[in-house]
C-alpha positions as CSV (number, residue, x, y, z in Angstrom):
1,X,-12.1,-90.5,-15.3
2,X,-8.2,-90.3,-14.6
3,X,-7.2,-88.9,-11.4
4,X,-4.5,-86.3,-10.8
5,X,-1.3,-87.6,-9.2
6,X,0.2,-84.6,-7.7
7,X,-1.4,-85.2,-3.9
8,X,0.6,-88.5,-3.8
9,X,3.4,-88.0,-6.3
10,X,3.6,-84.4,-6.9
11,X,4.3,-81.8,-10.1
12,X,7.4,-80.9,-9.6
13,X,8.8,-81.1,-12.4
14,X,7.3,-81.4,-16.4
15,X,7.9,-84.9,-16.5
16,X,6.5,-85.3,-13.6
17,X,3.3,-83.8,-14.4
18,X,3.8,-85.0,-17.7
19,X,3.3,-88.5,-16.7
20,X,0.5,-87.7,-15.1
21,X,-2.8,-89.4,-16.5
22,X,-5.2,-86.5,-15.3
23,X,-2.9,-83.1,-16.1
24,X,-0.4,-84.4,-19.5
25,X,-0.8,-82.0,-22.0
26,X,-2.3,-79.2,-19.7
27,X,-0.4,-76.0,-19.5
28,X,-2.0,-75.8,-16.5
29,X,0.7,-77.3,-14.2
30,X,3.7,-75.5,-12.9
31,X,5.8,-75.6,-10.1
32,X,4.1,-76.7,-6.9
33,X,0.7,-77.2,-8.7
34,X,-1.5,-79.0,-8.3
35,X,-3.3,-79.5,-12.0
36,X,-6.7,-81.4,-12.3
37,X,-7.3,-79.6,-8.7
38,X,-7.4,-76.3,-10.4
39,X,-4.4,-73.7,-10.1
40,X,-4.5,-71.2,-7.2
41,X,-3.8,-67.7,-8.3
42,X,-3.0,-64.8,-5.3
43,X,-5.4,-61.8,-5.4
44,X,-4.0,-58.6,-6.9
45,X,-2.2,-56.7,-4.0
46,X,-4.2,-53.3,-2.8
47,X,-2.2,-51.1,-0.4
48,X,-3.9,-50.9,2.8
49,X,-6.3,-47.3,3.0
50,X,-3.6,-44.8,5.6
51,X,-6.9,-42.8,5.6
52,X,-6.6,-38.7,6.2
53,X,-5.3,-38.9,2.8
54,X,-4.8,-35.7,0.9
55,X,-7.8,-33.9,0.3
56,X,-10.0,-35.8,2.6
57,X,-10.0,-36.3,6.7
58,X,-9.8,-38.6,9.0
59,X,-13.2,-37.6,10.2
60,X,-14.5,-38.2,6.4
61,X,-14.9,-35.0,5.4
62,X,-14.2,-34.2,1.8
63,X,-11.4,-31.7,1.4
64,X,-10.7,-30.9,4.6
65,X,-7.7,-31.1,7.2
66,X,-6.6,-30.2,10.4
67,X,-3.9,-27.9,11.5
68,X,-1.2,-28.3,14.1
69,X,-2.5,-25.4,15.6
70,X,-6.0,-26.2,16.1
71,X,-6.7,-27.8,19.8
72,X,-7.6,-31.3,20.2
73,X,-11.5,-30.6,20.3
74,X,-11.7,-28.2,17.6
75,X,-14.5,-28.4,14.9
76,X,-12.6,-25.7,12.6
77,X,-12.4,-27.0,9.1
78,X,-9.6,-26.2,6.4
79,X,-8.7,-27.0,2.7
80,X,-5.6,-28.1,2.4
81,X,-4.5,-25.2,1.0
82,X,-5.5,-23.1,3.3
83,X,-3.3,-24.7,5.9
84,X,-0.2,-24.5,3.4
85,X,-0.8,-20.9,3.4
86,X,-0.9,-20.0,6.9
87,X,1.5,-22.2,8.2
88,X,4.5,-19.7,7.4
89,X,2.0,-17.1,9.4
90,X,1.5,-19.3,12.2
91,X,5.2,-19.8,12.4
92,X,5.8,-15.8,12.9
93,X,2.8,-15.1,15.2
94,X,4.4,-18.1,17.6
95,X,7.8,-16.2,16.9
96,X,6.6,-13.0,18.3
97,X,4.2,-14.2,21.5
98,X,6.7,-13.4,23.5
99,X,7.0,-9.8,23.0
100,X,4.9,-7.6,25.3
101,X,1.5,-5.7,24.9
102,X,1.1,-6.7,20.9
103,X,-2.5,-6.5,19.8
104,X,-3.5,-10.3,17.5
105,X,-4.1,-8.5,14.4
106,X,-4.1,-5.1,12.5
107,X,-6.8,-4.9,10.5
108,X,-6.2,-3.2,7.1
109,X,-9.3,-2.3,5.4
110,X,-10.7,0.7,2.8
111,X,-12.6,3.7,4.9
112,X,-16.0,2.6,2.8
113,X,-15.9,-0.3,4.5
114,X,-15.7,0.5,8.1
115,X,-19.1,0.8,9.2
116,X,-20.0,-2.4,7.0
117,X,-18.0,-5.8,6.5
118,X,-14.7,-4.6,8.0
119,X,-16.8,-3.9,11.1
120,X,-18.4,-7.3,10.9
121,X,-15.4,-9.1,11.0
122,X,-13.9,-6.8,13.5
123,X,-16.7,-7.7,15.9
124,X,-16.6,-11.6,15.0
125,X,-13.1,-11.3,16.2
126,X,-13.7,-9.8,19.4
127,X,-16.3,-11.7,20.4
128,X,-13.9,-14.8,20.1
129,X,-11.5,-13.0,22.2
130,X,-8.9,-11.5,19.5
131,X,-8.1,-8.3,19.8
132,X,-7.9,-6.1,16.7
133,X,-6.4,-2.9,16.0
134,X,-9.2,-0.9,14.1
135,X,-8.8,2.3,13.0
136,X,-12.2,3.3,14.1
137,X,-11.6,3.0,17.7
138,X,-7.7,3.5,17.9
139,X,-7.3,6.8,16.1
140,X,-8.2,9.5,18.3
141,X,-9.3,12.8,16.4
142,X,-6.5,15.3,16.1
143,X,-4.1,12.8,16.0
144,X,-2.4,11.6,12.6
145,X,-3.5,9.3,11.2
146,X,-0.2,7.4,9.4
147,X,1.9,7.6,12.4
148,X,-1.1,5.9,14.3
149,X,-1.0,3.1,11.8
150,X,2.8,2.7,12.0
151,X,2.9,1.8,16.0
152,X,-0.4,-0.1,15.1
153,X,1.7,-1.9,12.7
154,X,4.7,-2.7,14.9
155,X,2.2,-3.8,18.1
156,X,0.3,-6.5,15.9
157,X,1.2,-9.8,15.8
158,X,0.0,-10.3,12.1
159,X,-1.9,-8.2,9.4
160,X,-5.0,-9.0,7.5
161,X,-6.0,-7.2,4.4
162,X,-9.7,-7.1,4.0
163,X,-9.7,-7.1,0.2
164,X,-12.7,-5.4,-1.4
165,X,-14.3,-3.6,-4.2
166,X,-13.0,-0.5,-1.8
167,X,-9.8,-1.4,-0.6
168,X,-9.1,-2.2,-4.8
169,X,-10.0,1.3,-5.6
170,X,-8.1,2.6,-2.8
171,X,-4.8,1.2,-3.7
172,X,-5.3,1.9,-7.4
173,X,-5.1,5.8,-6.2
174,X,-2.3,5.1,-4.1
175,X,-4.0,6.3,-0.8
176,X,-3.9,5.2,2.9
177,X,-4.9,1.5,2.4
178,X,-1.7,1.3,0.1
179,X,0.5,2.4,2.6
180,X,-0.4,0.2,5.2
181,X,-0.2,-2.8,2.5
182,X,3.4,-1.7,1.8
183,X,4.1,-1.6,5.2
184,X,2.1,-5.2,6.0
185,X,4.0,-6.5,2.5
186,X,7.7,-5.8,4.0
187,X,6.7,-7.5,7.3
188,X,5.7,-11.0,5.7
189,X,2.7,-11.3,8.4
190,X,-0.2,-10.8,5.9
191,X,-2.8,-12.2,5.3
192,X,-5.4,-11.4,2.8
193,X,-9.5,-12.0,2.8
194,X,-11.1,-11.7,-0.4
195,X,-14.6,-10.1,0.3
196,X,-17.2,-8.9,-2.7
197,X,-14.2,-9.8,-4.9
198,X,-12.0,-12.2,-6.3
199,X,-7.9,-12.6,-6.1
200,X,-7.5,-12.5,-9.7
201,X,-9.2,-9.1,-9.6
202,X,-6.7,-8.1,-6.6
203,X,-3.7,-9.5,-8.8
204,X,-4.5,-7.1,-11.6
205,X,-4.0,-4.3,-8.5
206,X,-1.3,-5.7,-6.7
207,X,0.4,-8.7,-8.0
208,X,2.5,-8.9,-4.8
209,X,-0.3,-8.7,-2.7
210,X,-2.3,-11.0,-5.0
211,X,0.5,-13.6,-5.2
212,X,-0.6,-14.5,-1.3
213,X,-2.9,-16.9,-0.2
214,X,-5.3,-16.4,2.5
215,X,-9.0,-16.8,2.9
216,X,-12.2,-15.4,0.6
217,X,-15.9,-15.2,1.5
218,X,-16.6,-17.3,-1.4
219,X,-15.6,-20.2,0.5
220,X,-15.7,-19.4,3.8
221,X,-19.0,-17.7,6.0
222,X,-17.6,-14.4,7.9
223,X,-18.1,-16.2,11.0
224,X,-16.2,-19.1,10.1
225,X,-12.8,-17.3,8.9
226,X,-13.1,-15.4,12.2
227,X,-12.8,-19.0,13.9
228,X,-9.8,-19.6,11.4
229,X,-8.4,-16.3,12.2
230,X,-9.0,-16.8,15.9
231,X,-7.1,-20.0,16.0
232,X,-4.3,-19.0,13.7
233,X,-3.3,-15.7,15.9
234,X,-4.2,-17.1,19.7
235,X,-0.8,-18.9,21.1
């Protein structure tokens, strides 16, 4: 059998492989080959894997991320969409820590639901150390009720709209609920969670109101938008 002379002569040039007796009339030569040894092809190149890439964590976690705001040990989970949505909020509640005596949140809710999921959430709040202006404990009787809300409204550091069956009917007949959404809407510290109901069922209400993004029940356990919450509003 002929023997390749490219490891003592070389191939290259065609005439130099042409000539010889192992590789002539192979295509298999080229430049620096080495024919009748077989030709070396480099792998396909693969980007190395940055990791944390979108819609999955560094931790592994399937559509999840991690805040600048949360602390270094925090096991508080968010979409990434959720942290595009309250980023602008974070951004105004750290703009405002410095003014005196303001409660963490004002917490807009329908009357029907004050004894019952508003509550809920109130108290999952408090217990992680937020404090909440509730109309249920910060509206003495006798007292009126809309100017009550407006110095509620300008001691809070943000708003939340507890969005439910409730609060929907509320604002369709233009009641108390609306006003304080009109107020929460010009400040541009809102934040809405979707309870019992769905956003495009609060878009049909209030586009303006339905046009921002915040948290829903649907994805989120009460107890772990409370954590959200918590972190979002504690500087």
């Amino acid at each position: 059998m002929a023997r390749c002379t490219a490891p003592r002569e070389g191939h290259r040039s065609a005439s130099a492989a042409a000539n010889c007796p192992a590789c002539r009339g192979s295509r298999r030569y080229g430049y620096g080959g080495y024919g009748g040894y077989g030709s070396y092809s480099a792998p396909p190149y693969s980007p190395p894997s940055l990791g944390g890439g979108a819609g999955r964590s560094s931790s592994g976690n399937s559509g999840s991320a991690k805040p600048r705001w949360s602390s270094p040990g925090s096991t508080v989970l968010y979409t990434p969409e959720q942290v595009r949505a309250l980023t602008p909020v974070r951004t105004n509640v750290e703009s405002r820590a410095t003014v005196p005596d303001l409660r963490h949140v004002f917490l807009c809710h329908a009357w029907d639901d004050r004894k019952g999921p508003a509550k809920e959430l109130h108290d999952l709040l408090e217990a992680r150390g937020v404090s909440v202006w509730f109309s249920e404990k910060d509206v003495a009787l006798g007292t009126s009720l809309l100017r009550e809300i407006d110095k509620g409204l300008a001691k809070s550091r943000v708003g939340i709209v507890f969005v439910t069956p409730s609060l929907l009917r509320r604002v369709q007949g233009e009641g108390i609920a609306d006003k304080e959404l009109s107020a929460l809407l010009a400040r541009d510290l809102l934040i809405p969670i979707v309870h019992d109901t769905t956003y495009e069922a609060l878009r049909e209400v209030s586009p303006l109101l339905g046009s921002r993004s915040g948290l829903s029940t649907a994805e989120d356990s009460m107890a772990d938008i409370a954590a959200k919450l918590a972190e979002l509003v504690t500087v």
